[in-house]
VOGU-3710 file (C-alpha; in Angstrom, 3 decimals, decimal comma):
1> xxxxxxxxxx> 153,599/-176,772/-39,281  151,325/-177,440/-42,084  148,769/-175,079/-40,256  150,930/-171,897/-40,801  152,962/-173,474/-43,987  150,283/-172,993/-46,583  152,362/-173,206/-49,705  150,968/-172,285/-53,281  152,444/-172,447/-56,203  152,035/-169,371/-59,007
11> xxxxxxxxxx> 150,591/-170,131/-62,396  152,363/-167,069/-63,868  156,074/-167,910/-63,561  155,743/-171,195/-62,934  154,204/-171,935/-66,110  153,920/-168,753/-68,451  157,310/-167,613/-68,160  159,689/-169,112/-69,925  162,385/-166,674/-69,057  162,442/-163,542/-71,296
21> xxxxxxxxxx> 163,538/-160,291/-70,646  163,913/-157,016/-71,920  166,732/-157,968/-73,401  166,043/-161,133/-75,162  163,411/-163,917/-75,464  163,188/-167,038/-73,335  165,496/-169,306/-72,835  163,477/-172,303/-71,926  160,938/-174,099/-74,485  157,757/-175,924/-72,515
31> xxxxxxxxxx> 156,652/-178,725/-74,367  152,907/-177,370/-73,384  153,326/-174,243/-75,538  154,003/-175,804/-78,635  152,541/-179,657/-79,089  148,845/-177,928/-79,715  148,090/-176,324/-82,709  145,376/-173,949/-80,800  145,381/-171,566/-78,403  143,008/-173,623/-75,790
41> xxxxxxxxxx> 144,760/-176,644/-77,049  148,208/-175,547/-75,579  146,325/-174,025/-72,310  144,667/-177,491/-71,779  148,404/-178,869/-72,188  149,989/-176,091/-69,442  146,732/-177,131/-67,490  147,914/-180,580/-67,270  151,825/-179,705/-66,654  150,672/-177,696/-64,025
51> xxxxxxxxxx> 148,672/-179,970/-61,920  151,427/-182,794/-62,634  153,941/-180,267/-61,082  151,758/-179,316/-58,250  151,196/-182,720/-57,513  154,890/-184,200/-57,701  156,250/-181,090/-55,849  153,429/-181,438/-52,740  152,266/-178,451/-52,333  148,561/-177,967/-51,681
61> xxxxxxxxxx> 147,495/-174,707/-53,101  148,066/-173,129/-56,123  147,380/-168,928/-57,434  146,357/-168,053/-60,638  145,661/-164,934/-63,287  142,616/-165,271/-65,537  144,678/-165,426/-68,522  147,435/-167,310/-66,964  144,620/-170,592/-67,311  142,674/-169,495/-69,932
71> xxxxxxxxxx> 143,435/-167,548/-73,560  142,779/-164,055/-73,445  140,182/-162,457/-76,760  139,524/-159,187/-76,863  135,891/-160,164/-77,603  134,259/-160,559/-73,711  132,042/-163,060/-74,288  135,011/-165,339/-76,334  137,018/-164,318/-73,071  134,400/-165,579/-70,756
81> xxxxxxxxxx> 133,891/-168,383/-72,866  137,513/-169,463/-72,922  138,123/-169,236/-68,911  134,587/-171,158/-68,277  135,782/-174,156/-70,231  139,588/-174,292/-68,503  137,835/-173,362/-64,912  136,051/-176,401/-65,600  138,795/-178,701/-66,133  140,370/-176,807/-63,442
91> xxxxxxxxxx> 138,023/-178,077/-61,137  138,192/-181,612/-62,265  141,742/-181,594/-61,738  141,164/-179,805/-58,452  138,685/-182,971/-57,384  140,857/-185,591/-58,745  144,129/-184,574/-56,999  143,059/-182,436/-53,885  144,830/-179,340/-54,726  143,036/-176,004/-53,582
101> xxxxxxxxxx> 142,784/-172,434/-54,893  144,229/-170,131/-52,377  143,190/-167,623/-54,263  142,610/-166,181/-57,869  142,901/-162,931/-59,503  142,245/-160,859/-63,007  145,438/-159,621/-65,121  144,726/-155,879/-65,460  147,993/-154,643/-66,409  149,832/-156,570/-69,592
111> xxxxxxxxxx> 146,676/-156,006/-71,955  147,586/-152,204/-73,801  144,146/-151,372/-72,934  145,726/-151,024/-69,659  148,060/-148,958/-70,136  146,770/-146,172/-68,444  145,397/-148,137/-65,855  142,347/-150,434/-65,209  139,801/-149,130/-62,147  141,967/-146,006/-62,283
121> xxxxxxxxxx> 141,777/-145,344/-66,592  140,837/-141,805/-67,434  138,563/-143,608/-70,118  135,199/-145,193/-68,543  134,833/-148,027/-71,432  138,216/-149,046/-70,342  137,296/-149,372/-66,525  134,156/-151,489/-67,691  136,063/-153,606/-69,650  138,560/-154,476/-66,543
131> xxxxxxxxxx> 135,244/-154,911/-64,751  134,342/-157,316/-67,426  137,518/-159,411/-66,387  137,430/-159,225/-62,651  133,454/-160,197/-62,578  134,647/-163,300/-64,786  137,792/-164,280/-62,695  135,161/-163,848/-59,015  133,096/-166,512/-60,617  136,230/-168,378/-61,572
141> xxxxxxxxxx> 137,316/-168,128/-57,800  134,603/-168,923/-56,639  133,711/-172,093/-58,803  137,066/-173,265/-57,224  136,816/-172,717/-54,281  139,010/-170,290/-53,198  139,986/-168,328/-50,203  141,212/-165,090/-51,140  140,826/-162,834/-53,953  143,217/-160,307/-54,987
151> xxxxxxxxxx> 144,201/-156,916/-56,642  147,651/-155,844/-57,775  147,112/-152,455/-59,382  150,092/-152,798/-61,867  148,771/-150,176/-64,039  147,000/-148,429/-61,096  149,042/-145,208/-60,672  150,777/-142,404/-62,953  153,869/-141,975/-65,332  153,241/-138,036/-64,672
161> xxxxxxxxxx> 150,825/-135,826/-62,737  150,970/-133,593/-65,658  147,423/-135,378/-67,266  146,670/-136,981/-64,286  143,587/-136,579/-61,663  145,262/-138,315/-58,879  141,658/-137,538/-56,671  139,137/-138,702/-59,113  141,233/-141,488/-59,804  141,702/-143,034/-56,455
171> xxxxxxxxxx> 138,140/-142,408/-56,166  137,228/-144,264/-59,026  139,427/-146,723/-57,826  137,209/-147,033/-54,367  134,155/-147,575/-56,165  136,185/-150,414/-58,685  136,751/-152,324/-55,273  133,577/-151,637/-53,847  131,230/-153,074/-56,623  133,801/-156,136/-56,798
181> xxxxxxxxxx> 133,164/-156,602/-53,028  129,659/-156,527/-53,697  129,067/-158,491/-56,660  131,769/-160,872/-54,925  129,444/-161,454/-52,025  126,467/-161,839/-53,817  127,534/-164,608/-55,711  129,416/-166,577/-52,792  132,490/-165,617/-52,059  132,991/-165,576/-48,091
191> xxxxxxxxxx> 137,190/-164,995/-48,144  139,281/-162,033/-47,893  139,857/-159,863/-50,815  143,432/-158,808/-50,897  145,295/-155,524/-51,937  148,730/-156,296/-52,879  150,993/-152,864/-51,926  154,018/-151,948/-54,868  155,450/-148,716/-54,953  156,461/-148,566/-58,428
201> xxxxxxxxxx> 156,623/-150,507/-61,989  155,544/-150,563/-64,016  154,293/-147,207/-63,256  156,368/-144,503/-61,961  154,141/-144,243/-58,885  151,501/-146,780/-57,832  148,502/-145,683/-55,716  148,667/-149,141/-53,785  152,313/-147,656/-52,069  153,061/-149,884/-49,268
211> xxxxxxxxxx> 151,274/-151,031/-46,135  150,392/-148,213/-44,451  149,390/-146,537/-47,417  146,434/-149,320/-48,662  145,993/-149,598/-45,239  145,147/-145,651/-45,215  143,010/-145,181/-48,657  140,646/-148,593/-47,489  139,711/-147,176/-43,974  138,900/-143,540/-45,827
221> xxxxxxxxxx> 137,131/-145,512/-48,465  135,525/-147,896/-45,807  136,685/-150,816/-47,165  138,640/-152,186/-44,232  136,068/-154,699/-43,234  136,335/-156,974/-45,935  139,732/-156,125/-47,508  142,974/-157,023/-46,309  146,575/-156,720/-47,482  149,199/-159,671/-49,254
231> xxxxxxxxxx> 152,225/-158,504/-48,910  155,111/-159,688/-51,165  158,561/-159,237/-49,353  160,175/-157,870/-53,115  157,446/-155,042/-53,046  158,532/-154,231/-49,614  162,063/-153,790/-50,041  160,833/-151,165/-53,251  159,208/-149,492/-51,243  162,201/-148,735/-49,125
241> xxxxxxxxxx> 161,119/-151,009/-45,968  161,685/-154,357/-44,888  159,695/-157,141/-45,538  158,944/-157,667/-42,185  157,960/-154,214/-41,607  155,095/-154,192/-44,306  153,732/-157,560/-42,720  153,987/-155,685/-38,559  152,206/-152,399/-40,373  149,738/-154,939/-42,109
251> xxxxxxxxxx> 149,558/-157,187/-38,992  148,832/-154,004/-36,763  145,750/-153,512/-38,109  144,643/-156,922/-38,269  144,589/-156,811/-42,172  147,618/-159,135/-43,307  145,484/-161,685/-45,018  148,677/-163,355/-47,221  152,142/-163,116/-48,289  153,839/-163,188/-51,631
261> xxxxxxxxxx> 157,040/-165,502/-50,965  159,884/-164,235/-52,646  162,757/-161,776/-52,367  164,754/-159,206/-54,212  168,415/-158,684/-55,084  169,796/-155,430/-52,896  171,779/-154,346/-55,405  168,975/-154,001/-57,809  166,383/-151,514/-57,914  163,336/-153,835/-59,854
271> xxxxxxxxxx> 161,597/-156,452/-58,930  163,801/-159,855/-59,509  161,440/-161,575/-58,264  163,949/-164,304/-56,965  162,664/-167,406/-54,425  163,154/-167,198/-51,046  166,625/-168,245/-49,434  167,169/-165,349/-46,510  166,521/-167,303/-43,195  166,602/-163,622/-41,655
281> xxxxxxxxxx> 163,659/-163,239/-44,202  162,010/-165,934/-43,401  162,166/-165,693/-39,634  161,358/-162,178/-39,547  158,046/-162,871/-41,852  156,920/-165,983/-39,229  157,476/-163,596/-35,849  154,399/-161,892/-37,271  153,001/-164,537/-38,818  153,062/-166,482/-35,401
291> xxxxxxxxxx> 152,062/-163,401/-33,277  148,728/-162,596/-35,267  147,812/-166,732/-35,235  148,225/-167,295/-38,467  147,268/-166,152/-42,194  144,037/-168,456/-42,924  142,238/-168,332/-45,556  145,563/-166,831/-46,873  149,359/-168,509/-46,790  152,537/-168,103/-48,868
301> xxxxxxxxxx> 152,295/-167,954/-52,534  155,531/-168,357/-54,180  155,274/-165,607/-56,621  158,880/-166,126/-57,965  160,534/-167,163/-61,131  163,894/-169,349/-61,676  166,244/-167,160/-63,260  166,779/-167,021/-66,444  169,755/-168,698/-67,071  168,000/-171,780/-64,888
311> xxxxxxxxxx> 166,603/-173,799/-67,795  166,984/-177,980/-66,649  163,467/-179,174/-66,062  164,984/-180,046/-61,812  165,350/-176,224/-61,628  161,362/-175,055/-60,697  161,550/-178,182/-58,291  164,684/-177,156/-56,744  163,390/-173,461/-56,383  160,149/-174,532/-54,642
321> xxxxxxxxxx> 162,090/-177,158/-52,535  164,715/-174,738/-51,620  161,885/-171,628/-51,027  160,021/-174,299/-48,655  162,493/-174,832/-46,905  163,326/-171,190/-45,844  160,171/-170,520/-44,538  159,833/-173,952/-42,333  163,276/-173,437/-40,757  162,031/-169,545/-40,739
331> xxxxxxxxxx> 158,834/-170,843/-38,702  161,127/-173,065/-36,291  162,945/-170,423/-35,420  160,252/-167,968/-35,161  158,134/-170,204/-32,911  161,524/-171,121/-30,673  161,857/-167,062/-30,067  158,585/-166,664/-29,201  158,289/-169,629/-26,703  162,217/-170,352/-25,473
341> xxxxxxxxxx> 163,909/-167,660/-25,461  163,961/-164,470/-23,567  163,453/-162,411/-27,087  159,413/-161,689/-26,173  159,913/-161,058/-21,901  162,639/-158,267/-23,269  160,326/-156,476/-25,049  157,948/-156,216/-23,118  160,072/-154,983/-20,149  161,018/-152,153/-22,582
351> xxxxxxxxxx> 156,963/-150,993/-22,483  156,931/-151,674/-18,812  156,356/-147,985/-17,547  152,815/-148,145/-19,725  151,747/-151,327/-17,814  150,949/-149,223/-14,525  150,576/-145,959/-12,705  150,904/-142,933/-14,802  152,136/-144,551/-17,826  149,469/-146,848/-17,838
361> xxxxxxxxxx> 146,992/-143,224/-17,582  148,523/-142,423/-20,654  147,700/-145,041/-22,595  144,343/-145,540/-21,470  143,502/-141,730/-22,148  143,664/-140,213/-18,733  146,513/-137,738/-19,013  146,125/-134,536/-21,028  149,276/-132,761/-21,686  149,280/-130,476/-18,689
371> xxxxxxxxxx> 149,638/-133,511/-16,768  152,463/-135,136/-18,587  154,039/-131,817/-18,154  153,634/-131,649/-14,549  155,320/-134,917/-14,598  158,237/-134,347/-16,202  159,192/-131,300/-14,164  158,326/-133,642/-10,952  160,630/-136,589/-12,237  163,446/-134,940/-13,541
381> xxxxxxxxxx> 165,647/-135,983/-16,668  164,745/-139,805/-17,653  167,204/-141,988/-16,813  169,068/-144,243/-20,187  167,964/-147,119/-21,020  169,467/-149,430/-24,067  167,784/-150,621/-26,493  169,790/-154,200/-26,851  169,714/-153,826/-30,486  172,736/-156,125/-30,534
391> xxxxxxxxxx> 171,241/-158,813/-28,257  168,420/-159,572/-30,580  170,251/-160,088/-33,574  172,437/-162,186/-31,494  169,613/-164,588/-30,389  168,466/-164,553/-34,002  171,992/-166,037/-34,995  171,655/-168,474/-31,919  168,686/-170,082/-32,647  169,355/-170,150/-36,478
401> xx> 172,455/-172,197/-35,943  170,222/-174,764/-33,433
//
C-alpha cells in the first residue's frame, strides 16, 4: 500500500496557518511564531515543529512554499539569502530523520506585487521578479531532493477582460513555464513539473481552468512532455466536476503526476479546503490512481487545514490520521473493484461492439462516414441497452461495507 499511499504533509496550513479568516484573526497561537525575537529565528523554530510533527505523525513526504520555510524580503538577494540558510537546515533535518520532498513550489500570489498576476503581470519587472522566486525555490527543490515541482497560478487570470490581454498573457505565461523547464533541467531536476488546475479565486477567472483546459494550453504550447497536472479534489468540485473526473481527464492523457488531498463543503462555493473523509472520494480518486499504475514521483499531499474552530494541539494529528485513513480504505476498495468484482468485465462489455468487425473499423480509422451510413440503414434502429448506472453504485456500497 505504501507504493500508491505516498502521503505528504503541507507546510502552509500545517504550520503557517493559524486559523484566520476574513472575518477575524487566528484562533490558535504556535509557540514557533512567537519564542524568537527574529524573523529567521521563529522560521528555524516552525522548521523544527515541523519535522517533529512529520516525524511523530509518519508520514514520509512533506510540500512546501518558498516563503512557507524561509522569510520573505522584498530585497532578492536577502530573499535568496534567507531560503539558502533554512534549505540548508532543511536538508539536515531531511538526512537526520528520512523525510523526503515530494515536491516544492514558489508563492506567487499573496505578495501585492502579485496582484495582477506573476508569469501573466501586464508589467515585465513584475514577471522577472516572480522569475526571481521560482529560479530560487528550483534550486531549493532540487537541493532536497525532490520529485515534483509545481505551479498554482493563484494570481494567473483576470478580475475583468476590460484591461486585460487574455492572448499575450497566456502567451507570456508559456514562455514563464518554458524557461522554468529549462533552467530546471539544467541544473538537475529530472521530476515532473506540475500545473495545478483552479477555476477561480482569488481571481474571477483563472487561466489554469480545470483538467482539460491545462491539459489543452500545454499541448498548444508544447509543453506536454515534461509537464503534468496535480489535481486537488476542492479545485475540481469549483470547477463544476468531480474530483474523480479531473484525475480520468488528467489520467487520459497520461499527465496526472499528483493529487492535492482534500475536499470541499457542497454547500459552499470557496475553497474550504477541509481533509479528506468521503470514502466515495477516496475510492473514486484510487480507481484511477490504480488504473494508470500509480502517481510516482508524485502522491497525495494533504493540502488541507483544521478548521478554525479546531485549536487542541491532537487536532492536526487527528486530521492527518483521519485523511489517511480515507484514502487507504479508498485504495482497498479501489483495488477489490478492479480485481474481485465484476465492476471492470461490465465495462468493458459496454465497448464490446468496438472490439471487432465494423466497430472495431471505426476505431482503428477504416470507416469514413459514407460507410457508417450505409450501416445504419443496413442494421436498422439499435437495439437498448442499459447503462447499469444503479449497479455500480451498488457494488461501490458493497465493497465499502466489506
Amino acid at each position: 500500500m505504501a507504493e500508491h499511499l505516498r502521503f505528504a504533509v503541507c507546510y502552509w496550513h500545517s504550520f503557517c496557518n493559524a486559523g484566520h479568516d476574513p472575518f477575524g484573526p487566528g484562533t490558535r497561537v504556535y509557540p514557533w511564531d512567537t519564542a524568537a525575537s527574529t524573523p529567521l529565528g521563529r522560521a528555524e523554530d516552525k522548521l523544527d515543529a515541523a519535522f517533529e510533527f512529520f516525524t511523530k505523525l509518519g508520514a514520509p513526504y512533506y510540500c512546501f512554499h518558498d516563503i512557507d520555510m524561509a522569510p520573505d524580503a522584498d530585497g532578492v538577494a536577502e530573499y535568496e539569502k534567507n531560503l539558502k540558510h533554512m534549505v540548508a537546515l532543511a536538508k539536515e533535518r531531511q538526512q537526520a530523520s528520512g523525510m523526503k520532498l515530494l515536491w516544492g513550489t514558489a508563492n506567487l500570489f499573496s505578495h501585492p506585487r502579485y496582484m495582477n498576476g506573476a508569469a501573466t503581470n501586464p508589467d515585465f519587472a513584475v514577471v522577472a521578479r516572480a522569475a526571481a522566486q521560482v529560479k530560487a525555490a528550483l534550486e531549493a527543490t532540487v537541493e532536497l531532493g525532490g520529485g515534483s515541482y509545481v505551479f498554482w497560478g493563484g494570481r494567473e487570470g483576470y478580475s475583468t477582460l476590460h484591461n486585460t490581454d487574455t492572448r499575450r498573457e497566456l502567451e507570456h505565461f508559456a514562455r514563464f513555464l518554458a524557461a522554468a523547464r529549462d533552467y530546471g533541467r539544467s541544473i538537475g531536476f529530472k521530476g515532473n513539473f506540475l500545473i495545478e488546475p483552479k477555476p477561480m479565486e482569488p481571481m474571477k477567472h483563472q487561466y489554469d481552468f480545470d483538467s482539460s483546459t491545462v491539459i489543452g494550453f500545454l499541448k498548444q504550447h508544447g509543453l506536454d512532455q515534461d509537464f503534468k497536472l496535480n489535481i486537488e479534489a476542492n479545485h475540481a468540485t469549483l470547477s463544476g466536476h468531480t474530483f474523480e473526473h479531473d484525475l480520468q481527464m488528467a489520467s487520459n492523457h497520461g499527465l496526472l503526476g499528483s493529487i492535492d488531498a482534500n475536499r470541499g463543503n457542497a454547500q459552499n462555493g470557496w475553497d474550504t479546503d477541509q481533509f479528506p473523509s468521503d470514502l466515495y472520494d477516496t475510492v473514486g480518486a484510487m480507481l484511477v490512481v490504480l488504473r494508470q499504475g500509480g502517481l510516482a514521483p508524485g502522491g497525495l499531499n494533504f493540502d488541507a487545514k483544521v478548521r478554525r474552530e479546531s485549536t487542541d494541539r491532537d487536532d492536526l494529528f487527528l486530521a492527518h490520521i483521519g485523511g489517511m485513513d480515507s484514502f487507504a480504505r479508498g485504495l482497498e476498495v479501489a483495488h477489490a473493484l478492479l480485481t474481485a468484482s465484476p465492476w471492470e468485465r461490465m465495462r468493458a462489455e459496454r465497448y464490446a461492439s468496438f472490439d471487432q468487425g465494423p466497430g472495431q473499423d471505426f476505431a482503428q480509422g477504416k470507416l469514413g462516414l459514407a460507410a457508417l451510413r450505409d450501416l445504419a440503414a443496413a442494421n436498422g434502429e439499435p437495439a437498448q441497452a442499459s447503462g447499469k448506472q444503479e449497479r455500480y453504485e451498488n457494488l461501490i456500497n458493497q465493497y465499502l461495507m466489506r
